[in-house]
N, C-alpha and C positions, 0 to 999 in steps of 0.2 A: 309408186316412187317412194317405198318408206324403207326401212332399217339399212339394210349396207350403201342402198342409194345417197341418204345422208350424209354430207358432211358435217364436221366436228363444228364447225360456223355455220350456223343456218343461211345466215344469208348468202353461202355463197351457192345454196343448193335450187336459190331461187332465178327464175330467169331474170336478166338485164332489163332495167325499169327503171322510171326514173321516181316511184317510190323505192326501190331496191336500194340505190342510188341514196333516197335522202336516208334510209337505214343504215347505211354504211357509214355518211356522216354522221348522225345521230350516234353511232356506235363511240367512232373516235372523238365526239366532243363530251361523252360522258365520261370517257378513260380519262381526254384529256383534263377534264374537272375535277374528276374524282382523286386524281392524283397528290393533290394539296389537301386533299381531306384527309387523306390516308398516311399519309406522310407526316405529318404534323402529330399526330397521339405516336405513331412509331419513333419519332426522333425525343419525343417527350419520355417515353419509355425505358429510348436508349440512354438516353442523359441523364434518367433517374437510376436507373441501372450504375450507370458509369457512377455517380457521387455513391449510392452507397458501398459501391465496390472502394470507390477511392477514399470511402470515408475511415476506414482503420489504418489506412495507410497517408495520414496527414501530416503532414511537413511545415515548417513557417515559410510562407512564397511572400517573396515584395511584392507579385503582381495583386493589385485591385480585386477584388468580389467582382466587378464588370468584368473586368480581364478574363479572368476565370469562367465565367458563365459564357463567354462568347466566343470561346475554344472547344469546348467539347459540342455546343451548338454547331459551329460551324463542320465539324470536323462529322459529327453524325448526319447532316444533313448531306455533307458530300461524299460517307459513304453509300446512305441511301441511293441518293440519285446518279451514282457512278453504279452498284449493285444494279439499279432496276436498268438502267443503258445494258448493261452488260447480261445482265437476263433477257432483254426483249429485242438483242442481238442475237443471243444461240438460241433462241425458244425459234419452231418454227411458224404456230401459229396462235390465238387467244384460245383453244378449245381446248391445248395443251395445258395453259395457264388455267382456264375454268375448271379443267380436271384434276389438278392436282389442288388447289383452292378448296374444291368441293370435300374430294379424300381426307383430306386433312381438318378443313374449318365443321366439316358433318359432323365428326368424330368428338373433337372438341366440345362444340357448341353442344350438342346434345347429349355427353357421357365423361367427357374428363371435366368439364367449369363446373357442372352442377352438383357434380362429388365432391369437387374442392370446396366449394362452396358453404355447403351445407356440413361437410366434415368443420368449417371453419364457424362458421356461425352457429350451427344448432347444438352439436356435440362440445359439452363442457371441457374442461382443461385438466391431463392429470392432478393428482394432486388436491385437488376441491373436494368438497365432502361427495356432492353432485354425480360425483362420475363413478358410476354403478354397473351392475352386468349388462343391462339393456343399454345403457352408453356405449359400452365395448362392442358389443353387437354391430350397434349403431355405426359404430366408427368403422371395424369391419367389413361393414355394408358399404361403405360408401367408398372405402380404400379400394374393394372390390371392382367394385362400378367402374373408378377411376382406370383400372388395371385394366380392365376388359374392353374400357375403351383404347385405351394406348394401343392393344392387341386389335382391334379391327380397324382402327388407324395403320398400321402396319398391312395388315392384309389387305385393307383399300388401297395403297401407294402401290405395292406390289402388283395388286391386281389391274392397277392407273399404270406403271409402266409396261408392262407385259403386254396390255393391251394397245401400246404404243407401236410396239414391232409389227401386230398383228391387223394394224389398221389399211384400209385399202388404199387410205392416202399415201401409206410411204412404200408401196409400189412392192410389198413383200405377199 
């Protein structure tokens, strides 16, 4: 009972039990946890986003500093939460969601952050006496890195949706 037997959600490959049973709740009261965790650096993000964006384009407003912070708060929090309604409406299942997550956050996590990273921190600044052939190199290398991650980033979604048509659950 292994590979196509498999569904995308293990537990639904498992027989009716009433530990199956507590896995299923255990599932959705980690979603349901996790949701404020995740929410909150994304809105934080988005509203740091939105000031520096807004910040060259500054005006004299009557409204308060409070005023102000509790509009674009508000307004990123319920696009968030109207976005993820509305994704986990057309999504069909979590395994769909675990898979594009994976595509995407593997790619990142392991080949785009640590390029950026160390291009930002280790490799000196035009301009400085410091920045020599083997900097250029350097930088090179990790621009590189960067790039070749974005590219199997891409072939992973590709190959995450492709494999969606092809899957025994949607009956093709």
């Amino acid at each position: 009972a292994f590979g196509s037997a498999v569904k995308g959600n293990v537990l639904l490959s498992m027989p009716n039990s009433g530990a199956v049973t507590a896995g299923h709740l255990a599932l959705a009261v980690v979603l349901s946890l996790s949701y404020p965790l995740l929410c909150s650096p994304t809105r934080s993000s988005a509203v740091n986003i939105f000031r520096h964006i807004s910040k060259a384009s500054k005006s004299t407003a009557v409204a308060s500093v409070e005023e102000l912070e509790k509009v674009p708060h508000f307004l990123t929090t319920s696009a968030i939460v109207y976005g993820s309604m509305v994704i986990a409406c057309s999504v069909p299942g979590v395994e769909t969601l675990f898979g594009i997550a994976g595509a995407i956050g593997g790619c990142a996590v392991c080949f785009i952050l640590p390029a950026i990273f160390y291009n930002r921190l280790c490799i000196p600044v035009h301009g400085k006496a410091s920045f020599d052939q083997s900097a250029k190199i350097k930088q090179l290398g990790s621009i590189s890195l960067a790039a070749f991650g974005v590219v199997v980033g891409i072939i992973a979604v590709v190959v995450w949706a492709e494999s969606l048509g092809s899957s025994p659950e949607s009956g093709t």
